[in-house]
N, C-alpha and C positions, 0 to 999 in steps of 0.2 A: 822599330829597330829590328827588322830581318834578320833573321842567319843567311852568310855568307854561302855562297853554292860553291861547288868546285868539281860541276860536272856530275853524270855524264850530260855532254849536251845533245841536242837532238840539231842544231844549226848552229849558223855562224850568227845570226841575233842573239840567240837563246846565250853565248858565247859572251857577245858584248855585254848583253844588259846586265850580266853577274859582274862586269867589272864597273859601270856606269850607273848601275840602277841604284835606284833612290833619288831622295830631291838634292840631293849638294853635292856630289860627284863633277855633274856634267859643269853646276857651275863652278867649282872649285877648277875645274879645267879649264874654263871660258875666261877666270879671273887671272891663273897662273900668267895663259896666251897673253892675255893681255899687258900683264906689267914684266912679264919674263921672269922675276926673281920676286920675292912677295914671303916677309916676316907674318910669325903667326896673327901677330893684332893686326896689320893689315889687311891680310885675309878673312878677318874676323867683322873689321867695317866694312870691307866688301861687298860682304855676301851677308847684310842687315835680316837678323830673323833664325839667324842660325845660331846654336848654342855652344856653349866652350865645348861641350864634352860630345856634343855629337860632330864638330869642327875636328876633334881631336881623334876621332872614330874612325870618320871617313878617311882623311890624310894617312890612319896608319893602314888601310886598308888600302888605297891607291897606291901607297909607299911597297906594301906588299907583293902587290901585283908589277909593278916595275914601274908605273905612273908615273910617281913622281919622284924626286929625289931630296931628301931632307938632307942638310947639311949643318952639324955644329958647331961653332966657333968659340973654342976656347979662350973666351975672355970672360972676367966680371964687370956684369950681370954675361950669362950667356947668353947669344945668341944664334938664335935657328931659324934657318932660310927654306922659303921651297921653290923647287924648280920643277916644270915639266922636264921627264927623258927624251929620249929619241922616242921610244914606246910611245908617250903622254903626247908628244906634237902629232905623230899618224892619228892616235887615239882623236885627239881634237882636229885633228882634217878632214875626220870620217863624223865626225857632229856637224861640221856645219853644215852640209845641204838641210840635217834636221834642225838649225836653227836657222835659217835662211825659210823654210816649210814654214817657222813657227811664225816669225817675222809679217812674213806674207797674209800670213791668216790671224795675225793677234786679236784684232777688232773680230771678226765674226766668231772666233772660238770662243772669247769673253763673254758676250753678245750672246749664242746658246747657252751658255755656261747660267745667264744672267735668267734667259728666258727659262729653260728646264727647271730654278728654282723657287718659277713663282707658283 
């Protein structure tokens, strides 16, 4: 669990990855796209391997940065929605060539991944 950067950057990578980096970011954006609107324990089966308080981590941290948008609805029990923003859709249109890259090469990155740890 990183501290959060806030610059200076040296590019526009350097840029992105302070808002994407880490492991649940990119997918927590990849889940959002996909279902458009997504309560927290949804996102929670989702994205299988992730934990409440690191779930809870990332979202107020993409929530920060303009990402995503959390919304409350005053009733009981309450409930809380997320949505990607305008920000969070460009944000996820500028990932997929890198998941479209990853897609492409799953089997041989594994495949290294697999051979480097014998």
């Amino acid at each position: 669990m990183g501290a959060k950067r806030s610059g200076p950057y040296f590019c526009g990578i350097d840029a992105a990855m302070d808002v994407v980096g880490g492991k649940w970011k990119a997918l927590i954006l990849w889940e959002l796209a996909n279902h458009m609107v997504r309560r927290f324990g949804e996102l929670r089966r989702g994205l299988p391997g992730v934990s409440e308080k690191m779930l809870i981590q990332q979202l107020r941290e993409l929530e920060e940065d303009g990402i995503v948008n959390r919304v409350v609805y005053r009733e009981v029990p309450p409930r809380v929605e997320y949505r990607l923003t305008a920000r969070g859709v460009s944000l996820n249109a500028a990932l997929e060539p890198l998941g479209a890259w990853g897609r492409d090469r799953i089997d041989r990155i594994g495949a290294a991944r697999v051979h480097q740890s014998d």
